[in-house]
PyMOL CGO cylinders between C-alpha atoms (Angstrom):
from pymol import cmd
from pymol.cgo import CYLINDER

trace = [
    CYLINDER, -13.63, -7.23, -8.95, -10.32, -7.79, -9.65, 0.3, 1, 1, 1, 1, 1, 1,
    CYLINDER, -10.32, -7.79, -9.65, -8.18, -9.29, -7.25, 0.3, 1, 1, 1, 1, 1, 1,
    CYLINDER, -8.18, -9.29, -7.25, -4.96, -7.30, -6.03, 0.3, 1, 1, 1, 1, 1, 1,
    CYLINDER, -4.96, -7.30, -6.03, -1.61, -9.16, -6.19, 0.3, 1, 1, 1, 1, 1, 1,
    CYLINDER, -1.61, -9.16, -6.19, 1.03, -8.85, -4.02, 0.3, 1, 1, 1, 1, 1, 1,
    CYLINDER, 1.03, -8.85, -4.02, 4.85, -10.00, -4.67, 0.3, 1, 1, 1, 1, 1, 1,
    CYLINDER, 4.85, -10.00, -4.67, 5.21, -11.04, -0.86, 0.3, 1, 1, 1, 1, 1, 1,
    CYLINDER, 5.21, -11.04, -0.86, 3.60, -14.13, -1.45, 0.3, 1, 1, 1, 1, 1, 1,
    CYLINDER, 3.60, -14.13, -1.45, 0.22, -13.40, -0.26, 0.3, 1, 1, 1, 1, 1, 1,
    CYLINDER, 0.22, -13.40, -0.26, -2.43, -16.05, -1.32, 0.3, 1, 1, 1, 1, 1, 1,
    CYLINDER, -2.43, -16.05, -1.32, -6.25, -15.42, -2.03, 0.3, 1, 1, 1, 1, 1, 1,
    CYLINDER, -6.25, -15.42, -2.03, -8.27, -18.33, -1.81, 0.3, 1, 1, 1, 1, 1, 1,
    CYLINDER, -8.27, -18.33, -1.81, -11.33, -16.13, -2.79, 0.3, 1, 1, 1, 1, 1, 1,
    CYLINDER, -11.33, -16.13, -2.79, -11.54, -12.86, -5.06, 0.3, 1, 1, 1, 1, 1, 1,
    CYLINDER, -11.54, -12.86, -5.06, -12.25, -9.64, -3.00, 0.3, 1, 1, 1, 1, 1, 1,
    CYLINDER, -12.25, -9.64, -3.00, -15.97, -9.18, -3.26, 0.3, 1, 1, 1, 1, 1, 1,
    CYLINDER, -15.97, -9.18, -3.26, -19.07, -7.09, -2.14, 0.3, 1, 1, 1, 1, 1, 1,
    CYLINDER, -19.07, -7.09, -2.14, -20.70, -8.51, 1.11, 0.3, 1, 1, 1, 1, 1, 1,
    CYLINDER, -20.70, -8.51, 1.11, -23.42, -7.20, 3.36, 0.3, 1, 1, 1, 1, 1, 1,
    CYLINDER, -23.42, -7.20, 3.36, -21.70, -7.08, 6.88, 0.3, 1, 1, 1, 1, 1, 1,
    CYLINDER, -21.70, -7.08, 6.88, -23.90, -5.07, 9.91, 0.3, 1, 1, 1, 1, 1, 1,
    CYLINDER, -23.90, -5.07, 9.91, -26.48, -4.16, 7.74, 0.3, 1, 1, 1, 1, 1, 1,
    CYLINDER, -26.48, -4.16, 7.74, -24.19, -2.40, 5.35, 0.3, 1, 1, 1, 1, 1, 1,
    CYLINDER, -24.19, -2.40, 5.35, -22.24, -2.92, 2.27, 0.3, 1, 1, 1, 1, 1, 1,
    CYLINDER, -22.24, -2.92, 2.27, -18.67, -3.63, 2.45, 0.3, 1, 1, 1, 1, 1, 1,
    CYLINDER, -18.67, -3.63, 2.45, -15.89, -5.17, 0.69, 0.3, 1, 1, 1, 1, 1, 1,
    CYLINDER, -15.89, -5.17, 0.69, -14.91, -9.35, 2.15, 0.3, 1, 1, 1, 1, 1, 1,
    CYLINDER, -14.91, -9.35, 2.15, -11.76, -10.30, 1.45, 0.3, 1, 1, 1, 1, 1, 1,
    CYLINDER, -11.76, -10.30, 1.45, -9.02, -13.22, 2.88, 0.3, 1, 1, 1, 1, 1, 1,
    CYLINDER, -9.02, -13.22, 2.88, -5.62, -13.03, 3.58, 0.3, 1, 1, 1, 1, 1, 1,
    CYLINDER, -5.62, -13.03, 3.58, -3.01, -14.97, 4.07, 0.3, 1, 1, 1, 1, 1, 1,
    CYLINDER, -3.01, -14.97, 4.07, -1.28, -14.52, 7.79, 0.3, 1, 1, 1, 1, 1, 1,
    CYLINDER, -1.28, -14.52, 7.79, 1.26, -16.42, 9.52, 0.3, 1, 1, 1, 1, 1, 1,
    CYLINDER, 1.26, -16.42, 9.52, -0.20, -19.60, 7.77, 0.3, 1, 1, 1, 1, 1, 1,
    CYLINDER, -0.20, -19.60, 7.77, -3.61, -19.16, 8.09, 0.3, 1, 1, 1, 1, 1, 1,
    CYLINDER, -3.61, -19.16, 8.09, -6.65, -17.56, 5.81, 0.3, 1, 1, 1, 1, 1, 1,
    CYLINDER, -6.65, -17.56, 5.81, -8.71, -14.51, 7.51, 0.3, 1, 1, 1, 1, 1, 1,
    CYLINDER, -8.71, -14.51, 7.51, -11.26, -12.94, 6.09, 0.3, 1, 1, 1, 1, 1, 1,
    CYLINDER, -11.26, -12.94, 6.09, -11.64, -8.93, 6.65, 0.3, 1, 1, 1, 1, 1, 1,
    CYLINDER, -11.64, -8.93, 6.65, -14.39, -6.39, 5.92, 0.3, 1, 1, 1, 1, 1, 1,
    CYLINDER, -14.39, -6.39, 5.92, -13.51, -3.06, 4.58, 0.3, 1, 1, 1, 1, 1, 1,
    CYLINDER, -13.51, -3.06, 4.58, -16.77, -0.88, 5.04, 0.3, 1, 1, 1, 1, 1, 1,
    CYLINDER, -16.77, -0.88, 5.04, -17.82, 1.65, 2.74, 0.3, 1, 1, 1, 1, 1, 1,
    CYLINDER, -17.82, 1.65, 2.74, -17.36, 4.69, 5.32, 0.3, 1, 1, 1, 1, 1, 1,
    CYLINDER, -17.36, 4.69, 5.32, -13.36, 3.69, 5.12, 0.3, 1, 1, 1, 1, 1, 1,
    CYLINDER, -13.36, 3.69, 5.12, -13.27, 3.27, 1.41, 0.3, 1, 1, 1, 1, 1, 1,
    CYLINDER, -13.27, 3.27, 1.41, -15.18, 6.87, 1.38, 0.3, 1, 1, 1, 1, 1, 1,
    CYLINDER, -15.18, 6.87, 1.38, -13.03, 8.52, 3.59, 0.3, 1, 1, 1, 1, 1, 1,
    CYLINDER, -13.03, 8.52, 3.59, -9.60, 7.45, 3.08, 0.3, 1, 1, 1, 1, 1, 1,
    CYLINDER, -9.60, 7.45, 3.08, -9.39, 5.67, 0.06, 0.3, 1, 1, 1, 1, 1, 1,
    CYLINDER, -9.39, 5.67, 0.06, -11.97, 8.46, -2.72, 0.3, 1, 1, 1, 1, 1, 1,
    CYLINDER, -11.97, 8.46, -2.72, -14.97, 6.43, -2.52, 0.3, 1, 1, 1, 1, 1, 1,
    CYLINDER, -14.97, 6.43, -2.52, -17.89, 8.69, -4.14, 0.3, 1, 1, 1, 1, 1, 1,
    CYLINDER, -17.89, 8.69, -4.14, -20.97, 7.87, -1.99, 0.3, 1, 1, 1, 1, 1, 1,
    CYLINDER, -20.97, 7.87, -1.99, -23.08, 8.98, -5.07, 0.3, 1, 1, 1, 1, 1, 1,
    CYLINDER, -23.08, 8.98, -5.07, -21.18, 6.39, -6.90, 0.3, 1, 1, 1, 1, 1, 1,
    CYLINDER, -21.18, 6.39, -6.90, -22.76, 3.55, -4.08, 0.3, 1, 1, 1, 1, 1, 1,
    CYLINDER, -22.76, 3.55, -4.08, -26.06, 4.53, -5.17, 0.3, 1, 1, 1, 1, 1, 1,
    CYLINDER, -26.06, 4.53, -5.17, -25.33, 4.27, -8.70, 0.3, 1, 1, 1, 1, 1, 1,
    CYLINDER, -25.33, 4.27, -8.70, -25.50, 1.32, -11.43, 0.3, 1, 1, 1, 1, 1, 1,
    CYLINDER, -25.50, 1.32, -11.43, -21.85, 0.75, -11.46, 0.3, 1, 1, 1, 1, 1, 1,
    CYLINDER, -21.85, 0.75, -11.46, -21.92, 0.94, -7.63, 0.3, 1, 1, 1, 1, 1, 1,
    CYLINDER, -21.92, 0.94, -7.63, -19.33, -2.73, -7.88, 0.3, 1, 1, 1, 1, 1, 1,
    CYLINDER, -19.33, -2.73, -7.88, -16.76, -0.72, -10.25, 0.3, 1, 1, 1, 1, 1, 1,
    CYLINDER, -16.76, -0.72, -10.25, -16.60, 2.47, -7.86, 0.3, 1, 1, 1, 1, 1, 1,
    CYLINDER, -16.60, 2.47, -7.86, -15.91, 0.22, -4.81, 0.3, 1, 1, 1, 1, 1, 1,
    CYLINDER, -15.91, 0.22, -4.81, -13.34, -2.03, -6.74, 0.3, 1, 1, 1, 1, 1, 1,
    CYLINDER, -13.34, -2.03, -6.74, -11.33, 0.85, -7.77, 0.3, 1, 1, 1, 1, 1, 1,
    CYLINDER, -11.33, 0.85, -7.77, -11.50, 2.46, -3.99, 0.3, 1, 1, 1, 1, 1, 1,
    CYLINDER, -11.50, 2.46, -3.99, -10.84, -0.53, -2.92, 0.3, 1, 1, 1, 1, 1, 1,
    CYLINDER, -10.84, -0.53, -2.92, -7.36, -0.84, -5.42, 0.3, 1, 1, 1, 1, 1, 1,
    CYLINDER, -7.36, -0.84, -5.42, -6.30, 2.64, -4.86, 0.3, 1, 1, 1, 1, 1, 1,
    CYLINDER, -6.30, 2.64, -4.86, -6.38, 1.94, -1.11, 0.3, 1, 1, 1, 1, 1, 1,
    CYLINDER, -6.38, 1.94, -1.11, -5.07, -2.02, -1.54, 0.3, 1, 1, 1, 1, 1, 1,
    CYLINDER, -5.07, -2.02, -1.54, -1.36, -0.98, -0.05, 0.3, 1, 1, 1, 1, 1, 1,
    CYLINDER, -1.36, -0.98, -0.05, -2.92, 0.27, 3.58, 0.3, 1, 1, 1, 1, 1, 1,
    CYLINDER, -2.92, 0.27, 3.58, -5.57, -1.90, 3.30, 0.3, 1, 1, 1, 1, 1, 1,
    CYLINDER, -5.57, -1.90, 3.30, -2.85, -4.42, 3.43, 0.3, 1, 1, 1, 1, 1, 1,
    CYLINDER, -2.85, -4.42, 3.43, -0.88, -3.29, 6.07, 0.3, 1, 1, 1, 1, 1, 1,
    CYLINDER, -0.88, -3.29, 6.07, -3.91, -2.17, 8.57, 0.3, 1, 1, 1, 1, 1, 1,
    CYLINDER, -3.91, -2.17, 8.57, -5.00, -6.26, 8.18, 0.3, 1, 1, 1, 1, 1, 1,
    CYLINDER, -5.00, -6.26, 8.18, -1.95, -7.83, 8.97, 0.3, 1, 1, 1, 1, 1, 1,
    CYLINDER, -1.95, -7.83, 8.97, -1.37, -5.72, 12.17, 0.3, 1, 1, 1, 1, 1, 1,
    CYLINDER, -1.37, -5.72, 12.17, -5.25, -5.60, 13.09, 0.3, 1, 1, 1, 1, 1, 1,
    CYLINDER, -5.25, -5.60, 13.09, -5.47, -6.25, 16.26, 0.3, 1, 1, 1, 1, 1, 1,
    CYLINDER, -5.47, -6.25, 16.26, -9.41, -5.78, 15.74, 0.3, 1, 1, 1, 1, 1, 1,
    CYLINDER, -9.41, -5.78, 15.74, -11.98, -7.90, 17.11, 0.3, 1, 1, 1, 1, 1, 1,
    CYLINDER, -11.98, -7.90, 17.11, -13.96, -10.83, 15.72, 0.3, 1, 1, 1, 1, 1, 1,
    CYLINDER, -13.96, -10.83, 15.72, -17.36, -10.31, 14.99, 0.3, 1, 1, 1, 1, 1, 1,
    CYLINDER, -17.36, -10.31, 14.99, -20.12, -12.66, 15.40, 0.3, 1, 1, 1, 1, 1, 1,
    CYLINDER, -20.12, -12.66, 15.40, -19.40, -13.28, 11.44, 0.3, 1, 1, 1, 1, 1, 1,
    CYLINDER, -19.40, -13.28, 11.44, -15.96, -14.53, 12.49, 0.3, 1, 1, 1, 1, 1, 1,
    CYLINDER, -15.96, -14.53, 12.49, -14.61, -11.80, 10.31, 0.3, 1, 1, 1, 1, 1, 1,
    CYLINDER, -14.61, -11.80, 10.31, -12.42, -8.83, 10.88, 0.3, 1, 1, 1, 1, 1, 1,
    CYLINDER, -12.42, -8.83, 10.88, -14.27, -5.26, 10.21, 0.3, 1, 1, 1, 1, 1, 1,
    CYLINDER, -14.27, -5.26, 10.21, -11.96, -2.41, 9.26, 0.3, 1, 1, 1, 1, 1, 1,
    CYLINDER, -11.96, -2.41, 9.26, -13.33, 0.56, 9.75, 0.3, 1, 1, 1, 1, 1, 1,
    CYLINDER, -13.33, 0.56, 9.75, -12.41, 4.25, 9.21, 0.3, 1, 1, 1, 1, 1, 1,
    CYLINDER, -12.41, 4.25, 9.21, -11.16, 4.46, 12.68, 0.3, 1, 1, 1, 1, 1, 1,
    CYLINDER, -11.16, 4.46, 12.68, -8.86, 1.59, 11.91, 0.3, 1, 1, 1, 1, 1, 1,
    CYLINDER, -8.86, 1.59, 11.91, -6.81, 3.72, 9.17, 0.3, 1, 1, 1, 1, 1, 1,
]
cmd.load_cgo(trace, "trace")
């Protein structure tokens, strides 16, 4: 998956990726706030709803290239919604974003 790039200086120490948070896939990815690396969770249920995720696409053998592009077209909120989250840690010490959160 590609990573997205921002001209604000945002850093990615890792690639956005697929990850298996609370039993479900999602998207991982860190960024850079106020100094300091955090990783978030985007689930699938956010990336359906708000950002054209095809849930017959998640079943699918190029379930990685549907999420990356949901994932891309919704990179700009995505964005904004994790450096304002105000959402709690899990036991993962990770930041979930879910559909609520957009």
């Amino acid at each position: 998956m590609a990573s997205p790039t921002h001209g604000g200086g945002m850093v990615y120490p890792i690639e956005p990726r697929i990850a298996y948070v609370e039993g479900d896939v999602a998207v991982q990815f860190n960024y850079l706030i106020a100094g300091r690396s955090q990783t978030y969770v985007v689930t699938l249920q956010a990336l359906e709803d708000h950002f054209g995720l095809n849930p017959a696409a998640v079943a699918s053998q190029q379930r990685d290239v549907a999420i990356g592009e949901a994932f891309q077209r919704g990179w700009e909120r995505i964005r904004n919604v994790a450096a304002r989250s105000k959402c709690e840690l899990d036991g993962g010490h990770h930041i979930v974003l879910h559909t609520d959160d957009f």
